[in-house]
C-alpha positions as CSV (number, residue, x, y, z in Angstrom):
1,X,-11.2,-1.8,-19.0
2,X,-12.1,-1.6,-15.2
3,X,-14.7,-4.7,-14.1
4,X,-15.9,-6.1,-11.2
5,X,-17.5,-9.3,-9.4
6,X,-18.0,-10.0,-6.1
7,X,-17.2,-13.4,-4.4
8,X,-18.9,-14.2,-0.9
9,X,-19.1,-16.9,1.5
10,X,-15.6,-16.4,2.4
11,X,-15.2,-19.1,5.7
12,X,-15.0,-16.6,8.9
13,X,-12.2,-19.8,10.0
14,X,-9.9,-19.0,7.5
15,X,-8.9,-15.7,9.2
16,X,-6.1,-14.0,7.5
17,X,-5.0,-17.4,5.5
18,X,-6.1,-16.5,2.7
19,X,-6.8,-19.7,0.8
20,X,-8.9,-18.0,-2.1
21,X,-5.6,-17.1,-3.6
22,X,-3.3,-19.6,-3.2
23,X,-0.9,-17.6,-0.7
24,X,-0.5,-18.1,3.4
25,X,-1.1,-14.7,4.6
26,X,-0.9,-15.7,8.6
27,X,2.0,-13.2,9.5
28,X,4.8,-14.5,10.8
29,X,6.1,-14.6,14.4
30,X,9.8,-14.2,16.2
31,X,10.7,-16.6,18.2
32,X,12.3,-15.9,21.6
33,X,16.3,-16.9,21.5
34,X,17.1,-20.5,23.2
35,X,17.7,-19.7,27.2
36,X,20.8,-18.5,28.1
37,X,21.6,-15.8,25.6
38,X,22.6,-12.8,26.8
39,X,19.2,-10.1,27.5
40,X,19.6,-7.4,25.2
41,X,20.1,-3.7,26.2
42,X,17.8,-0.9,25.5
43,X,21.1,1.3,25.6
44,X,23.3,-1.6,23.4
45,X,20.6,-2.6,21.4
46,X,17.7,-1.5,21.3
47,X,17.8,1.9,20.9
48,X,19.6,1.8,18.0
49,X,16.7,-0.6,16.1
50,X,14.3,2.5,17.6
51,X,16.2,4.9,15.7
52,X,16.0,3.3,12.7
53,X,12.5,2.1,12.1
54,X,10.2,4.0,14.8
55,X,11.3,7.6,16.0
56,X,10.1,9.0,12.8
57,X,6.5,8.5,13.8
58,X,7.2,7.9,17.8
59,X,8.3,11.2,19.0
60,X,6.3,14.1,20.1
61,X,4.2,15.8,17.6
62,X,3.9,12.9,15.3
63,X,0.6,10.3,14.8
64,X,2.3,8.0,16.4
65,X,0.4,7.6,19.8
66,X,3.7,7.2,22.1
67,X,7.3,8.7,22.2
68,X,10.0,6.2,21.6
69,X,12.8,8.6,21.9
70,X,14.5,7.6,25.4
71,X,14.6,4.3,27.7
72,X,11.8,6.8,30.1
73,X,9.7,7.3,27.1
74,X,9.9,3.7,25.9
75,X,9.4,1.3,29.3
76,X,6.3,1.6,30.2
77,X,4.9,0.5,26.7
78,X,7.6,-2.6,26.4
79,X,5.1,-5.5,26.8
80,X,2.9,-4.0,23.8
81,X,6.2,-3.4,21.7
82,X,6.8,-6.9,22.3
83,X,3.4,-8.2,20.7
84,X,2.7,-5.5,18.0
85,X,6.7,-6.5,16.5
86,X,5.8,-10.4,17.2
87,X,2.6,-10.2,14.7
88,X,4.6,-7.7,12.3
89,X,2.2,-5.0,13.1
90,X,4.5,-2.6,14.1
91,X,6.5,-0.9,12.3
92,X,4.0,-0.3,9.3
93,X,4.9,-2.6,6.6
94,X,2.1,-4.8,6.2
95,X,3.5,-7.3,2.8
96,X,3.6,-10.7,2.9
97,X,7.2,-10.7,2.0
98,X,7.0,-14.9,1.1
99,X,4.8,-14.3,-1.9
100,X,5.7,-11.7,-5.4
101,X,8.4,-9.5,-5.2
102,X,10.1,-9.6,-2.2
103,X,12.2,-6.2,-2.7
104,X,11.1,-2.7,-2.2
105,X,12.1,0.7,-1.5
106,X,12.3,2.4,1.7
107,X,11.5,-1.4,3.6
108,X,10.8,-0.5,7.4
109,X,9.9,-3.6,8.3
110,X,12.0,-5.1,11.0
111,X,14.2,-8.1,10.5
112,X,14.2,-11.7,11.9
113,X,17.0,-10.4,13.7
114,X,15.7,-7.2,15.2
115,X,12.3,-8.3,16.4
116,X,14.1,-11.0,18.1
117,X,16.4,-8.6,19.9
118,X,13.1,-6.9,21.2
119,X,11.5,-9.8,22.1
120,X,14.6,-10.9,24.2
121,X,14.8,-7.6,25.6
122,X,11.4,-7.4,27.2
123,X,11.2,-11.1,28.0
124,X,14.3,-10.2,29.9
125,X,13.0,-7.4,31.9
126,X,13.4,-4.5,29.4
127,X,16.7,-3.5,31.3
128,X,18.9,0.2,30.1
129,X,22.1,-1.3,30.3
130,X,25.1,1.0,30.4
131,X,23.2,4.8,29.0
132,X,27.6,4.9,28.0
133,X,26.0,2.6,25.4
134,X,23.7,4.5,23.8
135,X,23.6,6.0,20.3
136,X,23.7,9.9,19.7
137,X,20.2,11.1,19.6
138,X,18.6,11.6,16.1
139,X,18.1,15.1,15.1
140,X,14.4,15.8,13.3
141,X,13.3,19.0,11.4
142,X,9.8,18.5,10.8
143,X,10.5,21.6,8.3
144,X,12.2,19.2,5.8
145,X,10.4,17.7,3.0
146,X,11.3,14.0,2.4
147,X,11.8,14.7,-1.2
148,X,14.2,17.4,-0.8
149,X,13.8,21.5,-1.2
150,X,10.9,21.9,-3.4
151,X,11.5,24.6,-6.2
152,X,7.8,24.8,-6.5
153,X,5.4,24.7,-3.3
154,X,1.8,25.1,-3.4
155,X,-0.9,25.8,-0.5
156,X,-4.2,25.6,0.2
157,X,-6.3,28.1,2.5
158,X,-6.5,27.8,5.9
159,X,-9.3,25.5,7.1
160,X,-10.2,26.0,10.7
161,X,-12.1,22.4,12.5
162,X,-14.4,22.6,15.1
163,X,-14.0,20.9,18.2
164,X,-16.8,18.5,18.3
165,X,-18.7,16.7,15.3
166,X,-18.3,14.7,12.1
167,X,-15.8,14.4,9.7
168,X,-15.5,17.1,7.3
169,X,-14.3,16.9,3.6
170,X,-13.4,20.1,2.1
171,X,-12.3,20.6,-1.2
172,X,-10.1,23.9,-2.7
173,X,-8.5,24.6,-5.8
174,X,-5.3,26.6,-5.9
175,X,-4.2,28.2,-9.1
176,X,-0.1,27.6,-9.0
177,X,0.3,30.4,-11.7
178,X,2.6,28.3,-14.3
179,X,2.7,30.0,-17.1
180,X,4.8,27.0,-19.4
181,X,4.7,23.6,-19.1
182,X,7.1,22.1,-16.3
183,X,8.0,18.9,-15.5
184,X,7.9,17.6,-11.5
185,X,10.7,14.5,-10.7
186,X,9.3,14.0,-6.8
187,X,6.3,15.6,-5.6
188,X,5.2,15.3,-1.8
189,X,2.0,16.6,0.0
190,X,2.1,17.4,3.2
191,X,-0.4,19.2,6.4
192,X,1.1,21.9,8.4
193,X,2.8,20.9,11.8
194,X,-0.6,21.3,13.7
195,X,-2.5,19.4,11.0
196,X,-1.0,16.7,11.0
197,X,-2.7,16.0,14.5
198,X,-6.2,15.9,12.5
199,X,-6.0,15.3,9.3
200,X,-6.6,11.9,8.2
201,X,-5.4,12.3,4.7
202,X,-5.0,14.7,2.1
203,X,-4.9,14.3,-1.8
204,X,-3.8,16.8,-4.3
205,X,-4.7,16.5,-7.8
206,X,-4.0,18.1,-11.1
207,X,-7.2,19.8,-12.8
208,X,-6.5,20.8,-16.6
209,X,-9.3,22.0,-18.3
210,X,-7.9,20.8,-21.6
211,X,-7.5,17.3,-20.4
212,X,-8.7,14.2,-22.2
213,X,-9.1,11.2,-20.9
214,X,-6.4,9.5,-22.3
215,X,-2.8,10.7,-23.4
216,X,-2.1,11.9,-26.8
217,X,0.7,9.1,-26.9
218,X,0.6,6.3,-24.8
219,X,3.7,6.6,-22.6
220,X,4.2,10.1,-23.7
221,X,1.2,12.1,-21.8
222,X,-0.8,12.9,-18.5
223,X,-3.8,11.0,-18.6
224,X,-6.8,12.8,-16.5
225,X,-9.4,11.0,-15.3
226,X,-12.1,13.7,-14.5
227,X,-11.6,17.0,-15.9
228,X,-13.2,18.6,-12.7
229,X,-11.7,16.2,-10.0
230,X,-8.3,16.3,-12.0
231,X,-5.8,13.7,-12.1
232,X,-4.5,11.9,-9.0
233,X,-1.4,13.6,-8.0
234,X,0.0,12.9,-4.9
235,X,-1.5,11.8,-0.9
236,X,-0.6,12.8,2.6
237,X,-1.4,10.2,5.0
238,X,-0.3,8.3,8.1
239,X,2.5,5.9,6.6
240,X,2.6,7.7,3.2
241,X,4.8,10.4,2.3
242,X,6.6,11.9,-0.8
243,X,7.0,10.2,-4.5
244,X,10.6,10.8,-5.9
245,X,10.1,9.2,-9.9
246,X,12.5,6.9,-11.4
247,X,15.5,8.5,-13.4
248,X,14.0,10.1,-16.5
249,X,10.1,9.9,-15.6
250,X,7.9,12.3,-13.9
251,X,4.9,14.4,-14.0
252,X,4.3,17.3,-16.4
253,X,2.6,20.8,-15.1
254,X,1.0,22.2,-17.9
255,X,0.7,25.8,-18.1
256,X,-2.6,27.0,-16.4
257,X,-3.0,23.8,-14.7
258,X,-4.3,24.0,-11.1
259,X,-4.0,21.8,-7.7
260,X,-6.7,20.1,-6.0
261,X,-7.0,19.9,-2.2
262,X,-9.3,17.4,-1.2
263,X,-9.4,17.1,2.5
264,X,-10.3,14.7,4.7
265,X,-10.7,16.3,8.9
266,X,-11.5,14.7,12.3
267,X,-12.4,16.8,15.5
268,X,-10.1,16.4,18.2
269,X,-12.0,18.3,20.8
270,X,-10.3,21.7,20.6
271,X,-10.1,24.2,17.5
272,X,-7.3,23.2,15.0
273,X,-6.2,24.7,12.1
274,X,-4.1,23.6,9.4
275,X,-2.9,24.9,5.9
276,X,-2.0,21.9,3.8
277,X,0.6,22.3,1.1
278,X,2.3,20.1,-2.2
279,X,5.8,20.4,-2.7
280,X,7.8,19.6,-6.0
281,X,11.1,19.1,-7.1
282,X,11.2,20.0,-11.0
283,X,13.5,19.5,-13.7
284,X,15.5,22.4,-15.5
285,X,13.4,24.5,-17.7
286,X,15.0,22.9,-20.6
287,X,14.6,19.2,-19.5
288,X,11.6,17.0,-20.9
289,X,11.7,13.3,-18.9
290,X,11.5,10.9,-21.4
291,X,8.3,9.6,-20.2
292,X,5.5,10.1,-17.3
293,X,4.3,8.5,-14.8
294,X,0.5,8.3,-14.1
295,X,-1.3,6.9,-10.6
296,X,-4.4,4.4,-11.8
297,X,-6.8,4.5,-9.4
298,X,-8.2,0.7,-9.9
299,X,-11.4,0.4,-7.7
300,X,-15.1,-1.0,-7.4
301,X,-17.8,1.2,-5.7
302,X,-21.3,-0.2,-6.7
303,X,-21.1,-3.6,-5.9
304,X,-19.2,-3.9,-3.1
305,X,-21.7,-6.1,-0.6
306,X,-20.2,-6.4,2.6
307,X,-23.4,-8.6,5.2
308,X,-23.0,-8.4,8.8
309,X,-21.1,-10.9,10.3
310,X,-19.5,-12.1,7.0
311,X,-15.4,-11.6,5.6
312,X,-16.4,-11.2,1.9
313,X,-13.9,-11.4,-1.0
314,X,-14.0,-8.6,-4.1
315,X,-12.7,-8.9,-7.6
316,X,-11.5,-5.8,-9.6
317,X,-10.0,-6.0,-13.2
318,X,-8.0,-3.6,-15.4
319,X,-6.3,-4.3,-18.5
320,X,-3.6,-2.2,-19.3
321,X,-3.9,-0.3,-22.6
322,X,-0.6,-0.4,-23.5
323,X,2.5,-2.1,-22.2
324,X,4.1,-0.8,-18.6
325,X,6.0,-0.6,-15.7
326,X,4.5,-0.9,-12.4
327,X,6.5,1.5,-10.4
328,X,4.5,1.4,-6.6
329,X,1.4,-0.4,-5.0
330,X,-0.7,0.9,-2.3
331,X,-4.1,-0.8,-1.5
332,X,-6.8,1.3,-0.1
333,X,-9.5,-0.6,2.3
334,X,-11.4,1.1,5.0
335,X,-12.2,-0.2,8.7
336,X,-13.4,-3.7,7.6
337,X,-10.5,-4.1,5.1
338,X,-8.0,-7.4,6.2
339,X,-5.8,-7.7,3.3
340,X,-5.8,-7.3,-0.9
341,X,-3.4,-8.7,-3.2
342,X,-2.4,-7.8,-6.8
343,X,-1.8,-10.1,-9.5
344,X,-1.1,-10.1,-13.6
345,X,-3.0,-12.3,-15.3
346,X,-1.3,-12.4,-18.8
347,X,-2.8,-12.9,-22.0
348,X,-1.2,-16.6,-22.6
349,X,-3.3,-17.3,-19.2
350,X,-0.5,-17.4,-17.1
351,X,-0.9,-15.9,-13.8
352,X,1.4,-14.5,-11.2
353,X,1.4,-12.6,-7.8
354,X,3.3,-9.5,-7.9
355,X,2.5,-7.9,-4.5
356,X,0.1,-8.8,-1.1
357,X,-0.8,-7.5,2.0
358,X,-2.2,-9.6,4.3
359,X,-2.0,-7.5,7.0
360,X,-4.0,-4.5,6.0
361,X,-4.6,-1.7,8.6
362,X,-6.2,1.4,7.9
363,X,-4.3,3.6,10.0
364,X,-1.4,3.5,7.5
365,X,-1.8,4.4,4.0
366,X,1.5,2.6,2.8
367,X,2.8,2.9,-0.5
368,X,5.2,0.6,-1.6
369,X,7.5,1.6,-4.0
370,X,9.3,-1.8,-5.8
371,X,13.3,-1.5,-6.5
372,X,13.8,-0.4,-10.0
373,X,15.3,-3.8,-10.7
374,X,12.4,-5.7,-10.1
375,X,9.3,-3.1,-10.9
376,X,7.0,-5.3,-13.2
377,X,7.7,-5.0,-16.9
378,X,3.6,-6.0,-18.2
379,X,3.4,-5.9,-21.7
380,X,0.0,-4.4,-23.1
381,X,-3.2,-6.3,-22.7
382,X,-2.0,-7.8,-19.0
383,X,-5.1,-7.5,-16.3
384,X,-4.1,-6.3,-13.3
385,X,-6.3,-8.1,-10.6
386,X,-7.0,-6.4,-7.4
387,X,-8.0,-9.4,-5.3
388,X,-9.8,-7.5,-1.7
389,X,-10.6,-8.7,1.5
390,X,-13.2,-7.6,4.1
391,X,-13.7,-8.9,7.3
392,X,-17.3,-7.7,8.8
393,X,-16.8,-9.9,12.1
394,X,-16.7,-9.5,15.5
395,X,-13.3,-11.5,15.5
396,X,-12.3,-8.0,13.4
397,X,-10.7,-5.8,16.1
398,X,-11.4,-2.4,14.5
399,X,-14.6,-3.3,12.9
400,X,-16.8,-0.6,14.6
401,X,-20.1,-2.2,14.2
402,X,-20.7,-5.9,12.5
403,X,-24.1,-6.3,12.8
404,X,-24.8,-3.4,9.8
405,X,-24.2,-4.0,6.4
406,X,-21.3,-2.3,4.5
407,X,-21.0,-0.7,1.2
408,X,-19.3,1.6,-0.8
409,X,-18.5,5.4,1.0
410,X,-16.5,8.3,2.0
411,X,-16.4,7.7,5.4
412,X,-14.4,5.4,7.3
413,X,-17.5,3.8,8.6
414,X,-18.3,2.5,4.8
415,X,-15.8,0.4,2.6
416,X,-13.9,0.4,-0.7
417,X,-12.1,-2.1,-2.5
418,X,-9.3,0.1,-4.6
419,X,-5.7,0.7,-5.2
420,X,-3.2,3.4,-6.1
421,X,-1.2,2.0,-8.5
422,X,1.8,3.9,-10.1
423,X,2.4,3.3,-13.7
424,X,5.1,4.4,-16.4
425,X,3.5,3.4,-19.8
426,X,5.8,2.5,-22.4
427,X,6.1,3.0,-26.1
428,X,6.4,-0.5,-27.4
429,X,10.7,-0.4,-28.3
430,X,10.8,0.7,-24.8
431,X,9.3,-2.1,-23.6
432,X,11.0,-4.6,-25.6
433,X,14.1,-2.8,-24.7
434,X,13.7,-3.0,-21.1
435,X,13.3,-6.6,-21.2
436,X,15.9,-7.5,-23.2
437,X,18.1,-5.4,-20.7
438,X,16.8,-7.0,-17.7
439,X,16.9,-10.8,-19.4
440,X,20.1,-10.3,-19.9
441,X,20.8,-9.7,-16.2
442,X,22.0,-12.8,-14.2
443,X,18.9,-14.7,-13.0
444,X,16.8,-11.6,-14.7
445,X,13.3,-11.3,-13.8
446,X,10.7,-10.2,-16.7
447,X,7.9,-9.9,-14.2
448,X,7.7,-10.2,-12.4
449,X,6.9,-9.3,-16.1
450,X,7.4,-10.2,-19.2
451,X,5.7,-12.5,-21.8
């Protein structure tokens, strides 16, 4: 089901337009207001815009690297606000939002609107304004989970890193002591308070030693890819947080299964320690979802070929086994990654872009979570193409060395071309139901879906 070519010779020129698929991925810019429109307010304005889309990470404690919580905290950094909201680097939310589905959960990304207030704001001296103006302060508990209370929480030991040296990746396994089957409808993984300043992600998985490696019923099972890794379950990373499932869906806990914490640790330059735990919110006893939701891990490890001094372009190819809905997309690329999109390619031939991000940056792990209007109804037999780009240039900002060749690895240093991808596979008179529903809709989209 899962192949893989490699394209190379991508033009170093074409930057981030990436002609190879067809789409413009050069991100848009603001454009500073016509002169004489009243300057914007941090106290009027701005603030308010912070509080909404930044504080969350920009506050102290967080991985964000600056505090945006008051006009002292946010001054001296207004210049490099100004560029990182111009180039829709900043907040997180890398999508090309003119190609695919255009809707999505949880969207932080600022509007037209608001990164034009900014950019009138420091182009006009980054002023306070009246401090009457400004909003209440946000309150934050760094105690809550984003899911809500957990009924079940599970925790690894404590792993102490040492100041100085590589990375290190360890690995426990945590027995949750479930003794029936339960059934999880949001489950969220998450360091402890001090980890969170040193981890740079964490991935919990499901290990059932009576697993197969594919569901009893399509649509109506837990698929496990490795019976010793276990079964993607949920990731903590910079930009990536809880998974709360569509009504209806979720993940089932078997009895005797157990939780995988596979770690991934940076030094810092002091001793930290951290204790990294998995939250989830269940269903009643008595309540069975009526059907699951599995991650697919699409990826291509052996022949990725990345030469110095090249952007390269990767293919990777899976063809669902039954039909689906495509319920969140998160693309995984290392240093050299610049951008990946994901297309269906049905079996009629017809092609279309559901998702891209041209903007790639691998200090946020974003997973985006389509409305549940407009997740992609694929009927079996639809490829999912994960289309990657790697830029191995000096013109690549964060590219820490690009006169050594790249492949697949762990470490950040090396390179993957892959995707989280979460799926709800469908018995065939769902399917048919769902698009019948959703044609019925005014201006109803199958896709994207449909046949």
């Amino acid at each position: 089901m899962l192949t893989a070519t490699r394209l190379r010779r991508v033009p170093p020129l074409v930057g981030l337009c990436l002609l190879a698929f067809g789409v413009a991925a050069v991100p848009a810019t603001a454009r500073a207001a016509e002169p004489g429109a009243g300057v914007p307010t941090f106290a009027g304005d701005v603030a308010a815009i912070f509080q909404a889309k930044c504080q969350a990470c920009h506050r102290p404690g967080m991985m964000a690297p600056m505090s945006l919580l008051t006009y002292q905290d946010a001054r001296p950094w207004a210049r490099a606000i100004r560029q990182r909201v111009m180039l829709r680097e900043m907040p997180p939310w890398h999508l090309d939002k003119t190609v695919g589905i255009t809707r999505y959960k949880d969207d932080r990304s600022l509007t037209d609107e608001q990164i034009d207030t900014i950019v009138r704001w420091v182009d006009g001296g980054a002023p306070l304004g009246n401090p009457a103006d400004l909003p209440p302060p946000l309150e934050f508990n760094d105690d809550e989970w984003t899911i809500g209370v957990p009924d079940l929480i599970v925790t690894s030991p404590e792993a102490v890193m040492y100041p100085e040296g590589s990375d290190w990746w360890p690995s426990y396994v945590v027995d949750p002591g479930l003794t029936e089957t339960r059934y999880a409808r949001a489950v969220e993984t998450r360091p402890s308070q001090e980890g969170r300043e040193f981890v740079h992600h964490a991935i919990a998985s499901l290990i059932d030693p009576e697993a197969r490696d594919t569901p009893a019923r399509l649509g109506q099972g837990e698929p496990v890819i490795d019976p010793l890794e276990g079964a993607y379950l949920s990731e903590y990373a910079p930009g990536k947080y809880g998974d709360i499932f569509p009504e209806n869906t979720g993940r089932a806990l078997k009895a005797g299964v157990k939780i995988r914490f596979s770690m991934h640790y940076f030094a810092t330059g002091r001793e930290m320690r951290d204790r990294t735990s998995v939250g989830f919110v269940l269903y009643p006893k008595d309540v069975e979802p009526e059907s699951y939701i599995t991650d697919l891990f699409i990826h291509e490890n052996d022949t990725i070929d990345i030469p110095p001094g090249e952007m390269t372009r990767t293919d990777t190819y899976y063809s669902l086994p039954a039909a689906a809905r495509i319920i969140s997309y998160q693309p995984h690329l290392h240093l050299r990654g610049k951008a990946q999109c994901m297309e269906a390619i049905y079996r009629d031939g017809r092609v279309e872009m559901l998702s891209c991000v041209d903007r790639f940056d691998f200090n946020w792990h974003v997973a985006y979570h389509y409305e549940d209007d407009v997740m992609p109804l694929l009927p079996a037999g639809t490829m999912l193409h994960l289309i990657s780009i790697h830029d191995n240039t000096v013109t690549n900002r964060r590219n820490p060395d690009p006169t050594v060749w790249v492949g697949w690895g762990q470490r950040s240093i090396d390179d993957m071309a892959a995707a989280h991808i979460g799926v709800q596979y469908l018995a065939d008179e769902d399917y048919e139901r769902m698009v019948a529903e959703r044609s019925a809709r005014p201006q109803g989209r199958l896709s994207a879906g449909g046949e």
